[in-house]
C-alpha positions in Angstrom: -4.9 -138.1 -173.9 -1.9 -139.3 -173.2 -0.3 -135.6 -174.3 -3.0 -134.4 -171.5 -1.7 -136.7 -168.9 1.5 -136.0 -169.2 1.8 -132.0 -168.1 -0.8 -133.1 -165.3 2.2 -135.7 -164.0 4.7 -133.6 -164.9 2.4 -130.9 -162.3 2.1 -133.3 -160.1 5.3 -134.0 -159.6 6.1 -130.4 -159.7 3.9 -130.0 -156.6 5.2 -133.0 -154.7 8.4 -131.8 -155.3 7.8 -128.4 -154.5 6.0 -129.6 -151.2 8.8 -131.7 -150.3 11.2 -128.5 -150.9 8.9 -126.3 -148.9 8.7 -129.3 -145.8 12.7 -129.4 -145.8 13.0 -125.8 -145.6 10.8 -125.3 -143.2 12.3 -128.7 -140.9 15.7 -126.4 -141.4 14.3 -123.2 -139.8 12.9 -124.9 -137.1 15.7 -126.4 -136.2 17.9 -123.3 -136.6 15.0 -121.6 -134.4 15.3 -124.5 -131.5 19.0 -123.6 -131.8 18.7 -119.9 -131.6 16.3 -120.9 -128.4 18.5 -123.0 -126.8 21.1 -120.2 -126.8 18.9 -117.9 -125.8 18.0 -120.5 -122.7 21.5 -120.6 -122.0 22.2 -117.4 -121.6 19.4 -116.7 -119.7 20.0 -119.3 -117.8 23.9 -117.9 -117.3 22.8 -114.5 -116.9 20.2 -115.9 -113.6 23.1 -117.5 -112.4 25.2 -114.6 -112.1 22.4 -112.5 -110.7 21.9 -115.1 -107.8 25.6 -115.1 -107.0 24.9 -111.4 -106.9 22.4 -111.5 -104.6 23.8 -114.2 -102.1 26.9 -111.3 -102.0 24.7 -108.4 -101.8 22.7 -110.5 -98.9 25.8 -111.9 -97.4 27.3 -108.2 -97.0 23.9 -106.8 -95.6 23.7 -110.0 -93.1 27.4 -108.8 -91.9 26.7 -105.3 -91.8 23.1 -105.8 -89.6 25.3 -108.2 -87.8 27.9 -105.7 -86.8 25.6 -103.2 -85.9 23.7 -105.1 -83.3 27.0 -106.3 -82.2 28.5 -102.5 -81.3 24.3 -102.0 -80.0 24.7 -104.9 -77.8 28.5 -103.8 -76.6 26.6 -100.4 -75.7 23.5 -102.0 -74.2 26.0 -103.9 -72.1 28.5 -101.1 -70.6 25.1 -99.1 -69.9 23.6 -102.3 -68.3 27.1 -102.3 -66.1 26.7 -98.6 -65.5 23.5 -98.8 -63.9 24.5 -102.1 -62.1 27.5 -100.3 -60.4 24.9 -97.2 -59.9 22.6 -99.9 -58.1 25.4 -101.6 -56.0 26.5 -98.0 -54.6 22.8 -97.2 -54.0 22.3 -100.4 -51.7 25.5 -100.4 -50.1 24.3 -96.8 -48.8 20.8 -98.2 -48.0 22.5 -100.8 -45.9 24.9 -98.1 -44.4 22.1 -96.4 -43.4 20.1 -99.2 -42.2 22.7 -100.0 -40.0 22.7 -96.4 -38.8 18.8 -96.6 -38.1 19.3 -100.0 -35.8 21.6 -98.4 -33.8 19.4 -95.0 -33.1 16.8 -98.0 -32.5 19.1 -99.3 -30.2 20.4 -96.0 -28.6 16.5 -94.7 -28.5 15.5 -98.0 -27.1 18.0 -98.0 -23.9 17.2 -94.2 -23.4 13.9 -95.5 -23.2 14.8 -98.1 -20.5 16.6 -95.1 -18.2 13.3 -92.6 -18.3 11.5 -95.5 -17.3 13.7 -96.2 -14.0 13.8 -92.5 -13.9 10.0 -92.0 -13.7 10.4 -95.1 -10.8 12.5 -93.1 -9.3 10.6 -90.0 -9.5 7.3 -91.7 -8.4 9.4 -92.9 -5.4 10.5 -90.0 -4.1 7.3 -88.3 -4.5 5.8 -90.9 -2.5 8.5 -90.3 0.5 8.4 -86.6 0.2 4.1 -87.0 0.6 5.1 -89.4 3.4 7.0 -86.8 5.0 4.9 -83.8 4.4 2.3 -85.9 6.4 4.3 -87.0 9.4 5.8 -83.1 9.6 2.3 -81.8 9.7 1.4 -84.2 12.2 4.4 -82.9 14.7 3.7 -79.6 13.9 0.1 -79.7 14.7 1.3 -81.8 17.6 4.7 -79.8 19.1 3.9 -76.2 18.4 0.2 -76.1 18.6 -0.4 -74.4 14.7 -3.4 -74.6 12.7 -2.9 -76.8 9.1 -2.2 -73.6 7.1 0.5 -72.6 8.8 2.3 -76.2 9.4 1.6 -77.0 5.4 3.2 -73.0 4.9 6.3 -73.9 7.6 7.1 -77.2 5.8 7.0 -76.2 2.1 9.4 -73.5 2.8 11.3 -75.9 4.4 11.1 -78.7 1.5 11.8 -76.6 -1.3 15.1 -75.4 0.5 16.0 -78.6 0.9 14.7 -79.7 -2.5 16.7 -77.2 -3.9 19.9 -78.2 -2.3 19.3 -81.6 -3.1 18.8 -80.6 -6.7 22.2 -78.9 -6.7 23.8 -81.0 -5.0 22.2 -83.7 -7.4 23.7 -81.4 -10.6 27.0 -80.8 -9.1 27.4 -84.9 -8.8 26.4 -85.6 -12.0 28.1 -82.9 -13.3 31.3 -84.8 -11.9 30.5 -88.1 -13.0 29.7 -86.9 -16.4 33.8 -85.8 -16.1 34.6 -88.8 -15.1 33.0 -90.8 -17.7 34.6 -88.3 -20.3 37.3 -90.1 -21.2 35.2 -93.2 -21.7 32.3 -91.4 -24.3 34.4 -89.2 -26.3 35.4 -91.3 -29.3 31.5 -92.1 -29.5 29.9 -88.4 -29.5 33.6 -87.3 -31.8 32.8 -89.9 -34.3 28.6 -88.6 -34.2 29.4 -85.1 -34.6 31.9 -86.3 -37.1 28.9 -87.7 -39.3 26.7 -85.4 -38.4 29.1 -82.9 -40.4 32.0 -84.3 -42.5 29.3 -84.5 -45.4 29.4 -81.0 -45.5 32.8 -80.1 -44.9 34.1 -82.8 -47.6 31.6 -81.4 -50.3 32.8 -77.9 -49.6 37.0 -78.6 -49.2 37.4 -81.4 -51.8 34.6 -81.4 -54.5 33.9 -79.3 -57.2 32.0 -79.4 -60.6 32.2 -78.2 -64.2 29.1 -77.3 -66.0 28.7 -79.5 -69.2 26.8 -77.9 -72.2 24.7 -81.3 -72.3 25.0 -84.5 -71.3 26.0 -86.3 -74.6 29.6 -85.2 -73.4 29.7 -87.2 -70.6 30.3 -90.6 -73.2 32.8 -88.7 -74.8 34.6 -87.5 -71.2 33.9 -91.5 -70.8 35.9 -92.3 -73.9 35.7 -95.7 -75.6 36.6 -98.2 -72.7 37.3 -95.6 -70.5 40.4 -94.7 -71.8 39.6 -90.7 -71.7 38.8 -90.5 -68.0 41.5 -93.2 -67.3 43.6 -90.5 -68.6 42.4 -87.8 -66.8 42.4 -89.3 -63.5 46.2 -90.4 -64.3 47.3 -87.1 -65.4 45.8 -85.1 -62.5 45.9 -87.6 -59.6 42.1 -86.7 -58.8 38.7 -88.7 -58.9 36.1 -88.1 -61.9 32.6 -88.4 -60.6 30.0 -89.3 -63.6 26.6 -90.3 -62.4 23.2 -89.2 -62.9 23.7 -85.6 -62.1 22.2 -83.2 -65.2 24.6 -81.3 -67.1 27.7 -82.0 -64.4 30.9 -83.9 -63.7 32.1 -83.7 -60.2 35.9 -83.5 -59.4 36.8 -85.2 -56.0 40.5 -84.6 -54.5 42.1 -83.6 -51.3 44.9 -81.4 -52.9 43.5 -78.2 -53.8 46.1 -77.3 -56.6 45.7 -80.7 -58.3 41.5 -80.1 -58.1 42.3 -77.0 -60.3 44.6 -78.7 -62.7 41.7 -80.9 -64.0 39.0 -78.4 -63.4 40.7 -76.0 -66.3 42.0 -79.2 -67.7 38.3 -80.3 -68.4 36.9 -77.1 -68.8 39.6 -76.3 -71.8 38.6 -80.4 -73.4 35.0 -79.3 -73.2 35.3 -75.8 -75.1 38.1 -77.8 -77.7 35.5 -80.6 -78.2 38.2 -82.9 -78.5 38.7 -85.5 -75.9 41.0 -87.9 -76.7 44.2 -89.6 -74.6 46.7 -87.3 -76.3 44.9 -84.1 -76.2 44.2 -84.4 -72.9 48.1 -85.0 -72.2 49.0 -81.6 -74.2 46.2 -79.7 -72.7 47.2 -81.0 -69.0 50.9 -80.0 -69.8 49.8 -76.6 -70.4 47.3 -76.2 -67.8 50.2 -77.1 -65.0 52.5 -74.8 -66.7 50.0 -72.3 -66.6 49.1 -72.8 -63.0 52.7 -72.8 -61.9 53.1 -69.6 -63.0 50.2 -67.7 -61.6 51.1 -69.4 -58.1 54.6 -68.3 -58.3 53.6 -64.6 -59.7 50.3 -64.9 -56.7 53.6 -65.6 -54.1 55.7 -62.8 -55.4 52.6 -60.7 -55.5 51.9 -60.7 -52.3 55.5 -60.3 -51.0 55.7 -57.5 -52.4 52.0 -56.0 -51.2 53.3 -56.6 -48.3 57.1 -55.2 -48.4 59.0 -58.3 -48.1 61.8 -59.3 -51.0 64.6 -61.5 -51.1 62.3 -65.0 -50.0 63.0 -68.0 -52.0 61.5 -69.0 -55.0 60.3 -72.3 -52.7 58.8 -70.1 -50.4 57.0 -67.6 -53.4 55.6 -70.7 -54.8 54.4 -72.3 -51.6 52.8 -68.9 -50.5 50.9 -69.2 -54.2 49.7 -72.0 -53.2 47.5 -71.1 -50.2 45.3 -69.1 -52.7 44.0 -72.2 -53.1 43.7 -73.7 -49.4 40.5 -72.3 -46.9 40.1 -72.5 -43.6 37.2 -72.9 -41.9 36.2 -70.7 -45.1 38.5 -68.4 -44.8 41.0 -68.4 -47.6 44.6 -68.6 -46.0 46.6 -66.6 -48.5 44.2 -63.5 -47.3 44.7 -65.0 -43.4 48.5 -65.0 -43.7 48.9 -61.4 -45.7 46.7 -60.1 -42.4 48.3 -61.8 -39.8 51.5 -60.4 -41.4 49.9 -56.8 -41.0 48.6 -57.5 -37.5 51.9 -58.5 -36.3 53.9 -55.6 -37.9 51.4 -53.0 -36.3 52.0 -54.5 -33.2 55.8 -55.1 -33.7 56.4 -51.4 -34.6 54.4 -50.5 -31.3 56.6 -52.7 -29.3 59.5 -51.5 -31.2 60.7 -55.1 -32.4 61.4 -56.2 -36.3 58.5 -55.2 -38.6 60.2 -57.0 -41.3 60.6 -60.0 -39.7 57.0 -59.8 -38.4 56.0 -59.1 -41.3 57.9 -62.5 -42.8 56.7 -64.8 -40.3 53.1 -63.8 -40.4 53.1 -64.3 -44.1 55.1 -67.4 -43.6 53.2 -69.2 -40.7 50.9 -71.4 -42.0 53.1 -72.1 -44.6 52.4 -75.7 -43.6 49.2 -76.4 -44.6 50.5 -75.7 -48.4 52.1 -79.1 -48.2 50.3 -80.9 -45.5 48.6 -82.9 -48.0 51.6 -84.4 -48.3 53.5 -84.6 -45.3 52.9 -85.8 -42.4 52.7 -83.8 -39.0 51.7 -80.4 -37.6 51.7 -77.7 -40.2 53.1 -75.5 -37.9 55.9 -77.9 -37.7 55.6 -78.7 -41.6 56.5 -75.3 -42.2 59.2 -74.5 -39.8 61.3 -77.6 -41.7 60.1 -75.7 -44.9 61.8 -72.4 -43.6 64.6 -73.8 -41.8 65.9 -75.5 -45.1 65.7 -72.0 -46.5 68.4 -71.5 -44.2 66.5 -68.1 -42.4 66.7 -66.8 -38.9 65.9 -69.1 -35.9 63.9 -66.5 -34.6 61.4 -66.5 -38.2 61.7 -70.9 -37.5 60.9 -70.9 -33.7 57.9 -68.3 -34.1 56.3 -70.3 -37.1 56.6 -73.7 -35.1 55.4 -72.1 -31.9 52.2 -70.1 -32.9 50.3 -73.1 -31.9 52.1 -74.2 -28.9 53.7 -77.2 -30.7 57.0 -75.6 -29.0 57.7 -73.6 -26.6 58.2 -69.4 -27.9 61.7 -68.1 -27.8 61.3 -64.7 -28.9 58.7 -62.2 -28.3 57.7 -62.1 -32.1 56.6 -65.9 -31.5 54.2 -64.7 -29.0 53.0 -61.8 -31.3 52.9 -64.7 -34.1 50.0 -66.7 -31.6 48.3 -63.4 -31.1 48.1 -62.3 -34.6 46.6 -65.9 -35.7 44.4 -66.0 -33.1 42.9 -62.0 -33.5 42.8 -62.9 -37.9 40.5 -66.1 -36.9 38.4 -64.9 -34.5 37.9 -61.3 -35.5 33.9 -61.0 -36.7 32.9 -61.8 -40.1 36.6 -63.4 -40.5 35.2 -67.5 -40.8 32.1 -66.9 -43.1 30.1 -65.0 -40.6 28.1 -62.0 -41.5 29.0 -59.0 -39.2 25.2 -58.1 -38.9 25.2 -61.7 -37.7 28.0 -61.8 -35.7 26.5 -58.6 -33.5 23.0 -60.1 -33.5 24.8 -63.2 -31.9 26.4 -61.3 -29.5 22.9 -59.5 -28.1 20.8 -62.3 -28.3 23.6 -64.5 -26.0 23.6 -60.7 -23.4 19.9 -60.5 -23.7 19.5 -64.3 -22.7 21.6 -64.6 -19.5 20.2 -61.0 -18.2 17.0 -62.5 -18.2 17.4 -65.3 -15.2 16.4 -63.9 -11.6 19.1 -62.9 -9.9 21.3 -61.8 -12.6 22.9 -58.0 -12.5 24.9 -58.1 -15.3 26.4 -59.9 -18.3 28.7 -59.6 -21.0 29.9 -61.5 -24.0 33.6 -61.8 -24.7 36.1 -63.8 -26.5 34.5 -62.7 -29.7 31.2 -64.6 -28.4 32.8 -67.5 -27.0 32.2 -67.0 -23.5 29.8 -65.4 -21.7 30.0 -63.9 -18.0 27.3 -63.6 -16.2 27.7 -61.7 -12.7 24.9 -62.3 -10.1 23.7 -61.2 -6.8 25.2 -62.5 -3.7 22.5 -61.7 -1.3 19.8 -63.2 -3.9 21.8 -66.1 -5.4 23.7 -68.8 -3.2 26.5 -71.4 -4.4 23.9 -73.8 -5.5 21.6 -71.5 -7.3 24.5 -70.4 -9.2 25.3 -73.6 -10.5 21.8 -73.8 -11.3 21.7 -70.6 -13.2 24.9 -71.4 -14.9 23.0 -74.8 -16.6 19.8 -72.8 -17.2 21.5 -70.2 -19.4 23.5 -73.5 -21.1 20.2 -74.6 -21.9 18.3 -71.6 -23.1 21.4 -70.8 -25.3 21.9 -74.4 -26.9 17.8 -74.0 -27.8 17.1 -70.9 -29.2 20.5 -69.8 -30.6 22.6 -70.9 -33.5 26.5 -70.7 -33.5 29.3 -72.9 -34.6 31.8 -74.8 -31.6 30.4 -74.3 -28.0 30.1 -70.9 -25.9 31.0 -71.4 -22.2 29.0 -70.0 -19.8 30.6 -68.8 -16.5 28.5 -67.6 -13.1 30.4 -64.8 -11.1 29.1 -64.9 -7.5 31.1 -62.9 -4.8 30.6 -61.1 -1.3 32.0 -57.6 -1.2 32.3 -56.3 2.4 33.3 -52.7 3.9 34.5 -51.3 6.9 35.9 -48.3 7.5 38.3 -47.1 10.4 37.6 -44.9 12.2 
């Protein structure tokens, strides 16, 4: 028994034993596995700490970048909300400009208004007197000399209207005078309308001109940041940069025609480059003058020479380039002076005088107007200085200062000089008029003055300036002529078109013959 027990404790044991190994083992790898998981949780936890700084950089970056770019949208929102603030502030001051213009016309219409009135009293007045009086003459006609109604009312009409009629002249010819004699008074007012009425055009056409863009994105770019590109173009060329709402257009605005050109070409060559930057724009505008200079001084020399003339001044050459660029009334002076020059020397040669000299100061005589920009004065005056610092003849000075009667002609070239400007300026088709124009002018002002009563003849002259009307003496009297002189004045101003005013003169005379016998 005992031998029994024994292995059975001894297996016992064992077991215990062996459970107690087994529980101690296993106590070991769990605590090896809680530090293996602790690690791991560390790192983990190391590695999601690094990823969040990550992110807060990642995000800190995007939240400066998205805060930079609605920064530079805002700067852009803003100089385009300015824009179109200045845009709007130019648009009502011209509303209020022309608001102001509208009041007056209110006001102007309004006292018109007031002087028909008192004119229609007037009117009503003396209708009533001359019924008065066609009553109390038919009563001392029927009464004196015994006539039936018919006659009296035939006797007294004839008699009214004569003296209706020479009331009515004499009523012209006195306002006619007053209207002189409140000339003085009126002129700065009808000047300064016919002034607006027209400057618009005339400014657009002498000082403004445009350059085509391929699209408008270019404008920003002309704009540069800041404006510092057009800042620099406007410096550089001494002219004004219009950029507004027109499509596909920048207008240039600037009194001297040479500068005008500098930045036209100077814009036109930034445009075709593409870049438009402060410094570019300084080497292109170098070359663009350089450029111009010489074609003006090669345009002078050029025509000199058409023309036969050598020896000028380079000045002079370069100032005679120049009025390539300068019109007049639209008629470009380079091609008025070069045929005033020819005028004069055709007529010099007839007269047998200096055809060279002629021929200088007809090229040289509105030499002025190249610089008058610039200086002060007359440009007739303006360029006798020029010439006269050139040291050249008196007689080439006193002829280019007097062919507008600014001095008093010395020579008989001076004369010629007036004559020559004068037949170049007012020659047909010479100021941007059609010659087909120009002749239909001239008929329809004939055709109009031939068809008053009375009229035997008329003729247009001074290039359509004038017309002269000759009437008959035994149909037309002193005061019917004056008459006929304002009707023609009127028909003309109505139904015809023409630039300045075209005087209208009424020839009445008595021609009588005897002979001896």
């Amino acid at each position: 028994m005992e031998a029994f027990i024994l292995p059975v404790g001894l297996g016992i044991c064992g077991f215990v034993l062996g459970a107690i190994i087994v529980i101690v083992i296993n106590k070991r790898s769990v605590n090896s596995a809680e530090s293996r998981a602790d690690d791991v949780i560390k790192k983990a936890e190391k590695e999601a700490q690094a990823i969040i700084r990550e992110g807060k950089i990642e995000v800190k970056e995007q939240l400066q970048k998205t805060r930079l770019e609605f920064e530079r949208s805002t700067k852009e929102q803003r100089k385009e909300i300015r824009q179109q603030e200045q845009w709007l502030e130019q648009k009502k001051e011209n509303l209020d400009k022309r608001v102001d213009i509208i009041e007056q016309r209110e006001k102007d219409y309004e006292q018109e208004k007031e002087k028909l009135v008192k004119q229609k009293q007037m009117v009503e007045q003396s209708r009533e007197r001359v019924q008065q009086l066609i009553r109390e003459e038919e009563q001392a006609l029927q009464k004196t000399a015994g006539l039936s109604k018919e006659e009296a009312v035939k006797r007294l009409m004839e008699k009214l209207e004569r003296e209706v009629e020479y009331e009515a002249a004499t009523y012209i010819r006195k306002k006619q005078q007053e209207a002189h004699e409140e000339a003085d008074k009126i002129a700065k007012n009808i000047i300064s309308q016919a002034i607006q009425r027209s400057a618009s055009d005339h400014v657009a056409e002498t000082t403004v001109c445009s350059v085509s863009l391929p699209s408008d994105d270019l404008k920003g770019r002309i704009i540069g940041r800041e404006g510092r590109n057009i800042r620099a173009l406007e410096q550089g060329t001494g002219v004004e940069i219009l950029i507004d709402d027109t499509p596909n257009a920048v207008v240039i605005s600037g009194f001297d025609p040479v500068r005008r050109e500098v930045a036209r070409r100077t814009l036109e060559r930034l445009i075709a480059d593409g870049r438009i930057h402060p410094a570019r724009i300084e080497e292109i505008l170098k070359k663009v003058k350089k450029n111009l200079d010489k074609e003006i001084m090669e345009t002078g020399t050029k025509s000199a020479l058409e023309l036969g003339i050598s020896g000028l001044a380079p000045e002079l050459l370069r100032l005679i380039g120049r009025l390539r660029f300068r019109t007049s009334y639209g008629q470009n002076l380079l091609n008025h002076s070069m045929e005033v020059a020819r005028i004069m020397s055709v007529m010099a040669e007839e007269l047998h005088e200096n055809v060279e000299r002629a021929k200088i100061i007809g090229l040289l005589h509105d030499l002025g107007k190249a610089v008058d920009h610039e200086v002060e004065g007359p440009h007739a005056v303006i360029g006798a200085d020029i010439v006269r610092r050139q040291r050249l003849p008196e007689e080439i000075i006193n002829a280019i200062a007097a062919h507008h009667n600014e001095v008093e002609p010395k020579s008989v070239l001076a004369v010629l000089a007036s004559a020559a400007d004068a037949i170049s300026a007012a020659r047909p088709g010479a100021r941007s008029e059609a010659y087909d124009m120009y002749l239909k002018r001239i008929e329809s002002l004939e055709k109009i003055a031939t068809e008053c009563e009375g009229v035997q003849s008329a003729y247009a002259i001074q290039a359509g300036r004038e017309v002269r009307v000759m009437v008959n003496a035994d149909e037309i009297n002193d005061n019917q002529a004056i008459s006929t002189a304002r009707n023609i004045a009127k028909r003309v101003s109505d139904e015809m078109q023409f630039p300045g005013e075209i005087k209208v003169m009424v020839v009445r005379e008595t021609r009588v013959t005897e002979y001896a016998r």
